[in-house]
C-alpha positions as CSV (number, residue, x, y, z in Angstrom):
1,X,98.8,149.6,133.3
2,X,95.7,148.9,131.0
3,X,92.6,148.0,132.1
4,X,90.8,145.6,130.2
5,X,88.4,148.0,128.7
6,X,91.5,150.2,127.3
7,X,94.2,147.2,126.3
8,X,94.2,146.6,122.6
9,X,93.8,142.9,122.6
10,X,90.2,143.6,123.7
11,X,89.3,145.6,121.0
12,X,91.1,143.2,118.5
13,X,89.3,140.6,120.1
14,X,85.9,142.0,119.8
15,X,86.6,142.9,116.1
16,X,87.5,139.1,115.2
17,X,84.2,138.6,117.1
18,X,82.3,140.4,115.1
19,X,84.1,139.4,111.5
20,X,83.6,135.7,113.0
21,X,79.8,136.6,113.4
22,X,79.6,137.9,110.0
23,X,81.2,135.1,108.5
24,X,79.0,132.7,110.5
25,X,75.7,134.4,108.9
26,X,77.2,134.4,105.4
27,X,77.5,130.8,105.9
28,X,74.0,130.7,106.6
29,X,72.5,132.3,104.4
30,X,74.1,130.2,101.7
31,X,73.2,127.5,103.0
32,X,69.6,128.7,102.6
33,X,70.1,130.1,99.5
34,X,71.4,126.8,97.9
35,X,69.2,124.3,99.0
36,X,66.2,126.4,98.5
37,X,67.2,128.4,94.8
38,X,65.1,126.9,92.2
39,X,67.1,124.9,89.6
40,X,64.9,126.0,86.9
41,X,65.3,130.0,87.3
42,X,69.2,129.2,87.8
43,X,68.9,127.8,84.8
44,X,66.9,130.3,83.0
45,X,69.2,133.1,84.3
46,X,72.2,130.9,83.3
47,X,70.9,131.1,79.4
48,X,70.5,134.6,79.7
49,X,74.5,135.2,80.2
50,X,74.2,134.8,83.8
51,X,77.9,133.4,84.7
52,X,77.1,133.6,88.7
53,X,73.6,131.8,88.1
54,X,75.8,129.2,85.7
55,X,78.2,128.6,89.0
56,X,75.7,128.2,91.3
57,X,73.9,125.9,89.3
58,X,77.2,123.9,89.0
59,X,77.8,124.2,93.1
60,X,74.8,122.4,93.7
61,X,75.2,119.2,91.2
62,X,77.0,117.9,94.7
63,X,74.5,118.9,97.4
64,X,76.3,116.8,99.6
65,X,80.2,117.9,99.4
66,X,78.4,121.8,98.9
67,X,76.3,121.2,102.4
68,X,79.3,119.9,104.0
69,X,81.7,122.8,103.4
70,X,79.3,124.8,104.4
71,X,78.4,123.1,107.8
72,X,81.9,123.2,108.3
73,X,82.4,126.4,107.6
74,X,80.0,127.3,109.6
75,X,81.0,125.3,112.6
76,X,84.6,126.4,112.7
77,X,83.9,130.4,112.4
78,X,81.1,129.7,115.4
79,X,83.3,127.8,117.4
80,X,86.3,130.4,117.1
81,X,83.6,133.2,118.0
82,X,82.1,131.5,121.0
83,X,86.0,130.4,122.2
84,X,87.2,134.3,121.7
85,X,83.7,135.7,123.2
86,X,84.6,133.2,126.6
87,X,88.1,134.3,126.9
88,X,87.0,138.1,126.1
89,X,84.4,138.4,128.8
90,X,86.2,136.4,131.5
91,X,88.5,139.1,131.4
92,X,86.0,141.0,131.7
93,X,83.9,139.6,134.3
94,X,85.9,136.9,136.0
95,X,84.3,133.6,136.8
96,X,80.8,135.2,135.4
97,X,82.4,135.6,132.2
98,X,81.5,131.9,130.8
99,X,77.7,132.1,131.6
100,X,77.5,135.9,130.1
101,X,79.4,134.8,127.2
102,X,77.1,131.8,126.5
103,X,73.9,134.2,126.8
104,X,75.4,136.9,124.5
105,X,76.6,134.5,122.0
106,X,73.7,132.9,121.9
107,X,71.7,135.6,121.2
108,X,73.9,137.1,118.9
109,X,74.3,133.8,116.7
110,X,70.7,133.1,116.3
111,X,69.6,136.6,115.5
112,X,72.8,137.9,113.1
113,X,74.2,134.5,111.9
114,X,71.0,132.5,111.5
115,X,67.5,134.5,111.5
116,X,68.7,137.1,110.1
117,X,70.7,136.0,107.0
118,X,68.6,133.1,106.3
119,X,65.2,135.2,106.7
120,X,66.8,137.1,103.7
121,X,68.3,134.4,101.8
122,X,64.6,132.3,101.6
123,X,63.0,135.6,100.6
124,X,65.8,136.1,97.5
125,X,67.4,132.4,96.8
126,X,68.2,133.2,93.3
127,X,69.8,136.4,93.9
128,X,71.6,135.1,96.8
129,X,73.0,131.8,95.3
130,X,74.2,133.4,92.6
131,X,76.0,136.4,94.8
132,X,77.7,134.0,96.8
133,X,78.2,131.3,94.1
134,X,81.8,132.5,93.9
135,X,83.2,132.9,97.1
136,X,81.4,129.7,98.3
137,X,82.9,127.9,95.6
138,X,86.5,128.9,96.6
139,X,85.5,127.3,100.0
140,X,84.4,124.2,98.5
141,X,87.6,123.7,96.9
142,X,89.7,124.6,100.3
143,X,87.5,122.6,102.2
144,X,87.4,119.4,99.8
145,X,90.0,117.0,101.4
146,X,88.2,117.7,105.6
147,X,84.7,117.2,103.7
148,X,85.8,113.8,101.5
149,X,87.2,112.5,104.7
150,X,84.1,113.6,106.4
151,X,81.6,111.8,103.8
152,X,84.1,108.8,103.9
153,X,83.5,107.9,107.7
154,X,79.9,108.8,108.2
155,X,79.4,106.5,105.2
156,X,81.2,103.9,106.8
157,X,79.0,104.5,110.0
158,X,76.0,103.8,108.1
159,X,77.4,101.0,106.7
160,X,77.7,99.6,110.5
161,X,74.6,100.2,111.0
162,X,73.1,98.8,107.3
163,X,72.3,102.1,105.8
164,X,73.3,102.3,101.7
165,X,74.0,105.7,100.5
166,X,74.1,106.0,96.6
167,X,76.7,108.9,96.0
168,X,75.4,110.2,93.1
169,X,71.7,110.2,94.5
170,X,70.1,113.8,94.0
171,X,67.8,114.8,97.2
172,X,64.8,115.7,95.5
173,X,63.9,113.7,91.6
174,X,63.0,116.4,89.5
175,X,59.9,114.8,88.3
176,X,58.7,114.5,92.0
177,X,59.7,117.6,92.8
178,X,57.4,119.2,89.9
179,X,54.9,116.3,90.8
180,X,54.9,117.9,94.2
181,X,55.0,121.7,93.2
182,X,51.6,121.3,90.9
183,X,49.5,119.4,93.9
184,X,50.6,121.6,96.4
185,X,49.9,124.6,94.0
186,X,46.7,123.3,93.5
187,X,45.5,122.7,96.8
188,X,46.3,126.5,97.4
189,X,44.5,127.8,94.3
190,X,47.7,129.1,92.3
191,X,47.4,126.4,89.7
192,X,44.2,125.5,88.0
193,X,42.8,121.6,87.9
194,X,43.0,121.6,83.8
195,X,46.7,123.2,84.0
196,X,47.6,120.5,86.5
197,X,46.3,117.4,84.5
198,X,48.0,118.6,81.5
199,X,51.1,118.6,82.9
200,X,51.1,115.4,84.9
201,X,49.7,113.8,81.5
202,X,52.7,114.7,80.0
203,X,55.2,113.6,83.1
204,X,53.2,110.3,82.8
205,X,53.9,109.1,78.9
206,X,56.8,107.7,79.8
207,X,55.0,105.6,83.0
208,X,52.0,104.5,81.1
209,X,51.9,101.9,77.4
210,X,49.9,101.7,74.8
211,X,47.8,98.7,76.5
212,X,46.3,101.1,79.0
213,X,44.8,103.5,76.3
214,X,44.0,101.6,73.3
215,X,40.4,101.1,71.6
216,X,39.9,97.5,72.3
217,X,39.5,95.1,69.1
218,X,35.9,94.7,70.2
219,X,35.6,98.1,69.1
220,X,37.6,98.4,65.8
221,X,35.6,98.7,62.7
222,X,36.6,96.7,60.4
223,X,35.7,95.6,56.6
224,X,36.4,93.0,54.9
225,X,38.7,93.3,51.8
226,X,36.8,90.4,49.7
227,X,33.3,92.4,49.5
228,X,32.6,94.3,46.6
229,X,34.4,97.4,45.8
230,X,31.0,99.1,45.6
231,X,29.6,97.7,49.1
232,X,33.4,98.4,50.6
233,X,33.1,102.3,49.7
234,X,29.9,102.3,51.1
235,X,31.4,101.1,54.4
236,X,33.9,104.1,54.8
237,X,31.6,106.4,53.7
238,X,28.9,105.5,56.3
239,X,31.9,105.5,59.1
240,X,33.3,108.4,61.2
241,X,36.7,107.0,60.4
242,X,38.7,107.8,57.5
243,X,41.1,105.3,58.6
244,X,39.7,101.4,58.5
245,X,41.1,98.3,58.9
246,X,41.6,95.7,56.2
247,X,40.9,92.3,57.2
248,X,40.8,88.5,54.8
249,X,39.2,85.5,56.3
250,X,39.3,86.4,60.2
251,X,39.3,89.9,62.0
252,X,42.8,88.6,63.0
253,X,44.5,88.7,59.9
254,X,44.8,92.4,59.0
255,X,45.5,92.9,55.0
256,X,45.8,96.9,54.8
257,X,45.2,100.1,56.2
258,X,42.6,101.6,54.0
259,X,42.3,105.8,53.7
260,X,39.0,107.4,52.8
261,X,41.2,110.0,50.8
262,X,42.8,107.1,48.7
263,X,39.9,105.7,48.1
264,X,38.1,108.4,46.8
265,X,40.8,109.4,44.9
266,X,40.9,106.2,42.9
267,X,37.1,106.2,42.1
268,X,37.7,110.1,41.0
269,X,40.5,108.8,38.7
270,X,38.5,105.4,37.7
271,X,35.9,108.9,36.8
272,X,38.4,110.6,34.4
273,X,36.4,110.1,31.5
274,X,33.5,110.9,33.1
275,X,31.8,107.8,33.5
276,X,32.5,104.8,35.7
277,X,31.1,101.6,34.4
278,X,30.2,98.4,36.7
279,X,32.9,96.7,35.2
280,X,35.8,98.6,36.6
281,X,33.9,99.5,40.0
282,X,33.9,95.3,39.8
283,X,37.3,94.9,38.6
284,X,38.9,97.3,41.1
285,X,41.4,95.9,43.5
286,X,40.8,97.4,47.2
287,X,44.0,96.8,48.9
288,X,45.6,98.4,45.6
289,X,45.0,102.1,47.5
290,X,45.6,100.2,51.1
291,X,48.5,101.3,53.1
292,X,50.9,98.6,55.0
293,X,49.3,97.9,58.5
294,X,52.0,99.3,60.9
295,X,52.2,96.9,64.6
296,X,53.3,97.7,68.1
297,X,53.6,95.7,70.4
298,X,51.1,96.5,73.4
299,X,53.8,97.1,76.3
300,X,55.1,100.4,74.5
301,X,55.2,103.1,76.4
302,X,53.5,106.1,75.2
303,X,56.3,108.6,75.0
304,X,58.0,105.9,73.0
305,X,55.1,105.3,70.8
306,X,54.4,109.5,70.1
307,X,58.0,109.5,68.8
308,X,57.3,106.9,66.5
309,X,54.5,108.4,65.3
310,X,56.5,111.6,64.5
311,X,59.3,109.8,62.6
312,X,57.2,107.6,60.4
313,X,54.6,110.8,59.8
314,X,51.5,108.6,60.7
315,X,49.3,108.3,63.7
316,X,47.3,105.0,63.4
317,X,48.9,101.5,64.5
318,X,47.5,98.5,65.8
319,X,48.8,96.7,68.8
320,X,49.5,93.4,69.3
321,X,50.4,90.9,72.0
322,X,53.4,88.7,72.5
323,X,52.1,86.3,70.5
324,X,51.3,88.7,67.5
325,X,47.6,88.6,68.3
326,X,45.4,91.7,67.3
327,X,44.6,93.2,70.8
328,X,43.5,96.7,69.6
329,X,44.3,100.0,67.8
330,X,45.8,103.1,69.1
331,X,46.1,106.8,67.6
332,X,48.0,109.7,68.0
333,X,45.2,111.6,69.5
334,X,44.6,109.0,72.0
335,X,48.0,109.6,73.2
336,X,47.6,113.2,72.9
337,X,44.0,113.1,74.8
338,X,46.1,111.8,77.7
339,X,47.5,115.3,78.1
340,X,45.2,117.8,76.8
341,X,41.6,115.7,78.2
342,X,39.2,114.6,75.3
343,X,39.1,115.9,71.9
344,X,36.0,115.6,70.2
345,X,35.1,116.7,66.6
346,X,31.5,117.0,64.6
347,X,32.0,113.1,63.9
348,X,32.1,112.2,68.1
349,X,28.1,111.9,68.4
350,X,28.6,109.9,70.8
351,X,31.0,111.5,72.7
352,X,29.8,112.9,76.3
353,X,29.8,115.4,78.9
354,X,31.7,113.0,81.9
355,X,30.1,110.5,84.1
356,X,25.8,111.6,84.8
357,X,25.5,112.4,88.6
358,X,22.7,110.8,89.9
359,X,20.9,112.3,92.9
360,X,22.3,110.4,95.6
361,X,25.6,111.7,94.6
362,X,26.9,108.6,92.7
363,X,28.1,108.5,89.3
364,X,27.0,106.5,86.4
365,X,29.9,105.5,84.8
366,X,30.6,103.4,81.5
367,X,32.3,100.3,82.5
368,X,34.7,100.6,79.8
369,X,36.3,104.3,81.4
370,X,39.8,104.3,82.3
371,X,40.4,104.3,86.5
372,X,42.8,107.0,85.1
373,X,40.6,109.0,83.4
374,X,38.2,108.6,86.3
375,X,40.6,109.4,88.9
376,X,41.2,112.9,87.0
377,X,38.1,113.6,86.6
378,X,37.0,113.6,90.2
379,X,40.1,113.7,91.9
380,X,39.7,110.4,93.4
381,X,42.6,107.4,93.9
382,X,41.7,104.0,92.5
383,X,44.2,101.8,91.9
384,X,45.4,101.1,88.6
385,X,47.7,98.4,88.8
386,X,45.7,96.3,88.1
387,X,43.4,97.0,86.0
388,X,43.0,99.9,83.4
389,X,39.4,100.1,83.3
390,X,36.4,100.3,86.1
391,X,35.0,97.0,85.0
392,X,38.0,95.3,84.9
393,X,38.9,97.0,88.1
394,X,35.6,95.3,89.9
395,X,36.2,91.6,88.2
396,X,39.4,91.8,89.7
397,X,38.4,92.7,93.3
398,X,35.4,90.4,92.9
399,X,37.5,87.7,91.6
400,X,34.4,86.7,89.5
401,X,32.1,88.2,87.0
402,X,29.4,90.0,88.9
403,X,25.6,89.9,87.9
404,X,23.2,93.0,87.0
405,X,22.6,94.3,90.8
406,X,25.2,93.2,92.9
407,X,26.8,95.5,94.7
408,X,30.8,95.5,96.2
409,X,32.7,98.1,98.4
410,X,36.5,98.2,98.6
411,X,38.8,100.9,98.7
412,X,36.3,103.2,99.8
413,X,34.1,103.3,96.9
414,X,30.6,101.5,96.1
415,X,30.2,99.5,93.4
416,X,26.8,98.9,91.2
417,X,26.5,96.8,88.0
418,X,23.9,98.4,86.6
419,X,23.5,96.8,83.0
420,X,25.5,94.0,81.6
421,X,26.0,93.3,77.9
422,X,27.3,89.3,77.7
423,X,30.4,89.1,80.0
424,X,30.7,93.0,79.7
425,X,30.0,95.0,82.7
426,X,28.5,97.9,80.4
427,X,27.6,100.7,83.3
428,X,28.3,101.2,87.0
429,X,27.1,103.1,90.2
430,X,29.9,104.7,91.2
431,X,30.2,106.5,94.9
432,X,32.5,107.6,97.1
433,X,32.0,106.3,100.9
């Protein structure tokens, strides 16, 4: 008669065991490998030829139905392991048998079918998802029907309880998963402030319009198309602009766009015979080398606006309310300024270093500076929703228009006027509390 150490059934039990175990860590590990793989390498590999890195990219379009297969997986193998290691060791030991098969399996489960294979899995997610891209996706076919049946009732918990799910949901949005990625990068050194801000400029053009970034019409420069041709070139040539508005009767009413190139160009050719008489400097019609004033509408977004300024080959428009009412101008670099920080050139003489640090720590700040443009520069978080600018982000806290010295505190800043200029609140005190 066998003993239990010598009958067959043992050993074919402990081998199940053990495959059961092994299964149960493969499981695992994917698991790991899945959630945590970066969609962008997979990707990147998946270009390269990559068929495994293509699969597992496609595996994890469905986080949900993938997670579930694997769960249950997972589940069943440990299940069948721990029922097989009970019934193995009360053989074994008798009535002791349950408590030493709960302390084995225990210990073998967390250190071979979890620690173990995830510990590896986190430390290679790429490689791993995309070894076990196939066989997992032969479970996830077998498995479907249990999981879709699964996801049906715990939905219908939820619902019980007033918990939406939205099915096609993902678990992280890309753009705050990146969002997330940069900060956390830079608060650990890897990713350098300018590097950051460049990036989130770029995820932001679709998030911010044209209103928020435009030169004001208060600060257009303008000329007048009925002056003299003669007092008109001198104009441009005196500006840093070789773009200028057009305007007949009011600022409002916007004729032309007129080039310094164009401009020249017709004197030059008005010079062909080498001589240019008062006459035809008189007789010369301005808006005859204007261009058509191209409008946009002031709640464009900016990613919407760049395109346009790519398909029509021009970077200069003027924006407009609802009611068609000149509310400012905005260029290509402006747009572009939002990602790569200020660009100046030799015209920008009056172009600065950043907000002047004043020795109690506070800033001096134009009262025209974005809140944006503020908030990058010093990392800070001033709201912006409802205002775009640091003046108009005081008037609207205030609720009124403040007076040369007053001073106001609110969302943990201090607030100065410093000078005024009319109704404009021309430069602030700025410090953090």
């Amino acid at each position: 008669m066998d003993t239990p150490l010598t009958d067959p059934a043992t050993w074919i039990t402990a081998v199940s065991i053990i495959v059961l175990l092994f299964l149960s860590g493969f499981f695992s590990g994917s698991e790991t490998a899945l959630t945590a793989a970066s969609r962008g390498k997979l990707r990147s590999n998946a270009d390269k030829g990559s068929k495994s890195a293509l699969r597992a990219l496609d595996i994890t379009n469905d986080n949900e139905r993938l997670i579930g297969s694997v769960l249950l997986g997972n589940n069943v193998v440990n299940i069948l392991a721990t029922s097989l290691a009970t019934a193995l060791l009360t053989t074994i030991f008798g009535q002791n048998g349950v408590a030493v098969a709960t302390l084995v399996m225990t210990l073998l489960v967390l250190i071979f079918a979890e620690v173990l294979p995830k510990t590896y899995a986190i430390t290679n997610p790429e490689k791993v998802a995309s070894l076990v891209s196939l066989p997992i996706s032969w479970v996830v076919v077998v498995f479907a029907p249990v999981v879709t049946a699964v996801r049906f009732l715990v939905n219908g918990v939820l619902r019980v309880f007033g918990v939406q799910t939205d099915p096609d949901s993902q678990i992280l949005a890309v753009r705050e998963e990146i969002v997330g990625a940069l900060q956390l990068g830079h608060s650990e050194g890897f990713v350098e402030k300018e590097d950051r801000d460049r990036i989130l400029g770029a995820l932001d053009l679709n998030e911010r319009t044209v209103e928020e970034i435009m030169l004001h019409r208060s600060g257009i420069e303008m000329i007048d198309a009925d002056l003299p041709p003669a007092e008109v070139l001198k104009q441009c040539l005196d500006s840093n602009h070789t773009r200028l508005p057009l305007y007949r009767d009011s600022p409002e009413n916007i004729v032309g766009i007129l080039h310094a190139k164009d401009l020249l160009r017709a004197m030059h050719k008005m010079m062909a015979d080498g001589v240019m008489t008062a006459e035809e400097l008189d007789n010369f019609d301005i808006l005859s080398v204007a261009m058509e004033p191209y409008f946009v509408p002031e709640t464009a977004t900016l990613d919407d606006q760049m395109r346009q300024f790519l398909r029509r080959h021009t970077h200069f428009a003027l924006v407009v309310d609802e009611y068609g009412t000149l509310e400012g101008l905005i260029t290509l670099e402006d747009i572009l300024e939002e990602i790569v920080g200020e660009i100046a050139d030799e015209f920008d003489t009056d172009e600065t270093g950043g907000p002047e640090q004043t020795s109690d720590g506070a800033y001096l700040i134009d009262g025209a500076m974005t809140i944006r443009d503020l908030n990058r520069a010093h990392d800070w978080n001033l709201p912006d929703e409802e205002a775009n600018t640091v003046a108009g982000l005081v008037i609207h806290e205030a609720q009124m228009i403040p007076v040369e010295g007053q001073v106001f505190s609110f969302h943990g800043f201090r607030f100065e006027v410093i000078t005024k200029e009319e109704n404009r609140l021309a430069q602030l005190k700025v410090r953090q509390l």
